[in-house]
C-alpha positions in Angstrom: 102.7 109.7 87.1 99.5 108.0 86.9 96.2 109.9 86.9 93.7 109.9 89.4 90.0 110.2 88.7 88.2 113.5 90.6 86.0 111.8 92.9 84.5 112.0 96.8 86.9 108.6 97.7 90.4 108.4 96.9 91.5 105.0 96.9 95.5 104.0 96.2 96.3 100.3 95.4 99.4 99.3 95.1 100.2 95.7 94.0 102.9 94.3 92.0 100.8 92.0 89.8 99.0 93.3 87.0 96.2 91.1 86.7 95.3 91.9 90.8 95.1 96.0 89.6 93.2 95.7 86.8 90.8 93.3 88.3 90.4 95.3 91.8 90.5 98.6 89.8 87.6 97.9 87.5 85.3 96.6 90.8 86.0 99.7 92.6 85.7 101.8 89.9 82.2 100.2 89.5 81.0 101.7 93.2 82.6 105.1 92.1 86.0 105.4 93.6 88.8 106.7 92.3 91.6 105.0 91.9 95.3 105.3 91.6 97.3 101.8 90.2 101.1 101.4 91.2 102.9 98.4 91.0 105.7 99.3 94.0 106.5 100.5 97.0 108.3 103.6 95.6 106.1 104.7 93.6 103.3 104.7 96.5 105.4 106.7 98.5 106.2 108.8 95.5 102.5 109.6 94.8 101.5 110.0 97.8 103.5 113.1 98.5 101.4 115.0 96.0 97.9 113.0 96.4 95.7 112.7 99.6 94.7 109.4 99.8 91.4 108.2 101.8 92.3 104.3 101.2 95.3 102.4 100.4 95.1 98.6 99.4 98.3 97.3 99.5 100.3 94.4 98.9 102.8 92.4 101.5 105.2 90.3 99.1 106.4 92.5 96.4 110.1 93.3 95.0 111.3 96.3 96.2 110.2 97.9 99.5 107.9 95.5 100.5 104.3 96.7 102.2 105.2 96.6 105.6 108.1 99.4 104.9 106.0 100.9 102.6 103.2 101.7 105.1 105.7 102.6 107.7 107.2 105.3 105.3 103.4 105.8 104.0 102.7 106.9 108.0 105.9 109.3 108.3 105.4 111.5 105.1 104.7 114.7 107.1 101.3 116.4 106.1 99.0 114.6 108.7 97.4 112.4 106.4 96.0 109.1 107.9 94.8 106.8 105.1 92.8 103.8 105.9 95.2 101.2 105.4 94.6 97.4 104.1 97.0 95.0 103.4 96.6 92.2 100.2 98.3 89.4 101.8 98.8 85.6 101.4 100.6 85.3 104.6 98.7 84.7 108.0 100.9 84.2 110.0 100.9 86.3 113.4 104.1 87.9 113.3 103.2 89.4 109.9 100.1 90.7 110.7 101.7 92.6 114.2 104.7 93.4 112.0 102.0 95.5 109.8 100.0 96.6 112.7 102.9 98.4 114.0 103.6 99.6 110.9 100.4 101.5 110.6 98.1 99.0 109.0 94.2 99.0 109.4 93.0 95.7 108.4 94.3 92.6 106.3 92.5 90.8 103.6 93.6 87.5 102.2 94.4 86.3 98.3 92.6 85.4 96.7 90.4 88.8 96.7 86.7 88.8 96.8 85.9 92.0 95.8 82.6 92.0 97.4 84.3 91.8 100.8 87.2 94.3 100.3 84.0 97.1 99.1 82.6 96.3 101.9 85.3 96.7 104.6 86.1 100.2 102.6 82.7 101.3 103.0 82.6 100.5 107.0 85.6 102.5 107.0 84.3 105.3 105.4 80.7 105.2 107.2 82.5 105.3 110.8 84.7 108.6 109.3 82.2 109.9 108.7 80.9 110.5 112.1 80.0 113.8 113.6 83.1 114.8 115.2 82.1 117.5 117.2 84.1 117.2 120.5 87.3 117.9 118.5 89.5 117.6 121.7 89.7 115.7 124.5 91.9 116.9 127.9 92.4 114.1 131.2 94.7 115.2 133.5 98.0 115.7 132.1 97.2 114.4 128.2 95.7 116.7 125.8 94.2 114.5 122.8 93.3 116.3 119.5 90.8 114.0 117.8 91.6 115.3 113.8 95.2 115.9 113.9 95.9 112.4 115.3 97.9 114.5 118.0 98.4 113.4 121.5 100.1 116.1 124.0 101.8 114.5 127.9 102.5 117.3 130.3 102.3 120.1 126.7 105.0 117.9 125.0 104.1 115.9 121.8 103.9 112.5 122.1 104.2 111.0 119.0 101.6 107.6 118.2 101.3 105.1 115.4 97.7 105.5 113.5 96.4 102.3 115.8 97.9 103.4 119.2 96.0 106.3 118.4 93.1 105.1 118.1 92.8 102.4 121.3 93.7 104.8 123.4 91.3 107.6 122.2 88.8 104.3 122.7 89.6 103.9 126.0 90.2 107.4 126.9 86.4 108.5 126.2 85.0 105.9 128.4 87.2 106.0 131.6 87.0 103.5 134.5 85.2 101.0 131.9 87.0 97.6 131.5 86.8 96.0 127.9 88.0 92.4 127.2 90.3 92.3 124.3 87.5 91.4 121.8 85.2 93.9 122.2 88.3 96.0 121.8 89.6 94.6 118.6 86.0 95.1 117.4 85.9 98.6 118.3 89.2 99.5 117.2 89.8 97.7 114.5 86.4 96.7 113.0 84.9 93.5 112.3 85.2 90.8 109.8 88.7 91.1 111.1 91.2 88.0 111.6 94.2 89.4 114.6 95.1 88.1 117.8 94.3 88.8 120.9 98.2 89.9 121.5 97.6 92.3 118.7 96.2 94.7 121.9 98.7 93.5 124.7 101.5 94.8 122.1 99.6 98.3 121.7 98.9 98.7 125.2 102.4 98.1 126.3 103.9 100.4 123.6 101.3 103.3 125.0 102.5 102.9 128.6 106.3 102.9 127.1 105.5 106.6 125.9 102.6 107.5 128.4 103.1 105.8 131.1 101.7 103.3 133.6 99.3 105.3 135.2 96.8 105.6 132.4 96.0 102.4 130.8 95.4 99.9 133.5 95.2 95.6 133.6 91.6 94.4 134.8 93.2 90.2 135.8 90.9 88.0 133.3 89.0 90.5 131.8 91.0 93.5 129.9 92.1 97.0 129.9 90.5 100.6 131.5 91.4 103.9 131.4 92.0 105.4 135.1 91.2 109.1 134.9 88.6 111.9 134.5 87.3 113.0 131.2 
C-alpha cells in the first residue's frame, strides 16, 4: 500500500499514467499536501477504506473501473466521508460531465493540467470548508437537515442524497422564498472557474423532488428555483 505523508490536507490522485502522478504529485507536494498516487480504480477504493481523504483528483478514461464507477463506489464506502471530488478528463462532452455529477463529482478539470489552476480550485475548496459551521442543523417543516453528517431526514425517515443533491438543496433550503437563476446557482453550489450546463441543476432538482417531493423546491417561469417553506 502506498504511504501517505502526515499532513493538514489529504489529497488522493488517482490516474493511470505515470508521468500525470509524478508531475501533479511533485506540484502539490510543493504547497504542502499530502498525497497518495494510485494508478486504478481498485486501488482508490481499496485505500480509501483505511485513509480519510480531503481531495481526490481523479481520472475519467482508465482500464479497469473507470472514474465515473469509481467515484460512485468512492461515495458508498460507509463511514461518512465526503471527499472533494475532481475529475482529470479529456472528454467534454455533456453527458460525461452529468454522468460524473451524479456520480458524486465536485468539479472537472481538462488535460492537459495546469497545475496552477488545479491548486487553486483545491484551495477554494478548502477555504469554503472551512467555514464556521455553527448552526449544525437545520429543521423546515417536515425535513430535518444535519449540515456535517451530509444527512437529510423526511417525516424522521432518512432520505438518502448524492454529495451534490446535498448540497443545492441545503443552498436553497437556508434562504427560503428566494428565487436563484441557474447560474448564480451553479456558482454557489459548485464554485467557479467551472465549465457545466445549465441542465446540470434541472437534473438535481428533479432527482430531489423524486425523493422529497414537489412541495419543496419550486419553478420560478424564466428565472429559476426557490425553496417554499419556513426556516
Amino acid at each position: 500500500m502506498p504511504e501517505t505523508r502526515q499532513a493538514e490536507v489529504k489529497i488522493l490522485l488517482v490516474d493511470d499514467e505515470e508521468d500525470i502522478l509524478e508531475m501533479l504529485t511533485y506540484n502539490l507536494e510543493k504547497e504542502n499536501f499530502a498525497v497518495t498516487a494510485v494508478t486504478n480504480g481498485e486501488a482508490a477504493l481499496e485505500i480509501s477504506k483505511k485513509v480519510t481523504f480531503d481531495v481526490v483528483l481523479l481520472d475519467i478514461m482508465m482500464s479497469g473501473l473507470d472514474g465515473v464507477e469509481t467515484c460512485h463506489r468512492l461515495r458508498g464506502l460507509p463511514g461518512g466521508n465526503h471527499p472533494f471530488v475532481i475529475f482529470l478528463t479529456a472528454r467534454a462532452e455533456e453527458y460525461s460531465q452529468l454522468a460524473g455529477f451524479d456520480a458524486g463529482a465536485d468539479d472537472y478539470i481538462a488535460k492537459p493540467i495546469l497545475p496552477k489552476v488545479l491548486i487553486r480550485k483545491i484551495k477554494a475548496h478548502l477555504k469554503r470548508r472551512s467555514i464556521d459551521h455553527d448552526d449544525r442543523e437545520m429543521v423546515i417543516g417536515d425535513l430535518r437537515i444535519l449540515k456535517d453528517e451530509y444527512l437529510v431526514f423526511h417525516r424522521n425517515t432518512n432520505v438518502p442524497l448524492r454529495k451534490k443533491e446535498f448540497e443545492l438543496l441545503l443552498f436553497l433550503a437556508g434562504q427560503p422564498g428566494k428565487v436563484f437563476s441557474r447560474e448564480v446557482l451553479l456558482e454557489n453550489v459548485w464554485g467557479t472557474n467551472i465549465h457545466v450546463f445549465d441542465r446540470t441543476i434541472d437534473v438535481h432538482v428533479r432527482k430531489l423532488r423524486e425523493k422529497l417531493g414537489k412541495d419543496y423546491i419550486l419553478t420560478v417561469q424564466g428565472v429559476g428555483y426557490k425553496f417554499k417553506g419556513r426556516k
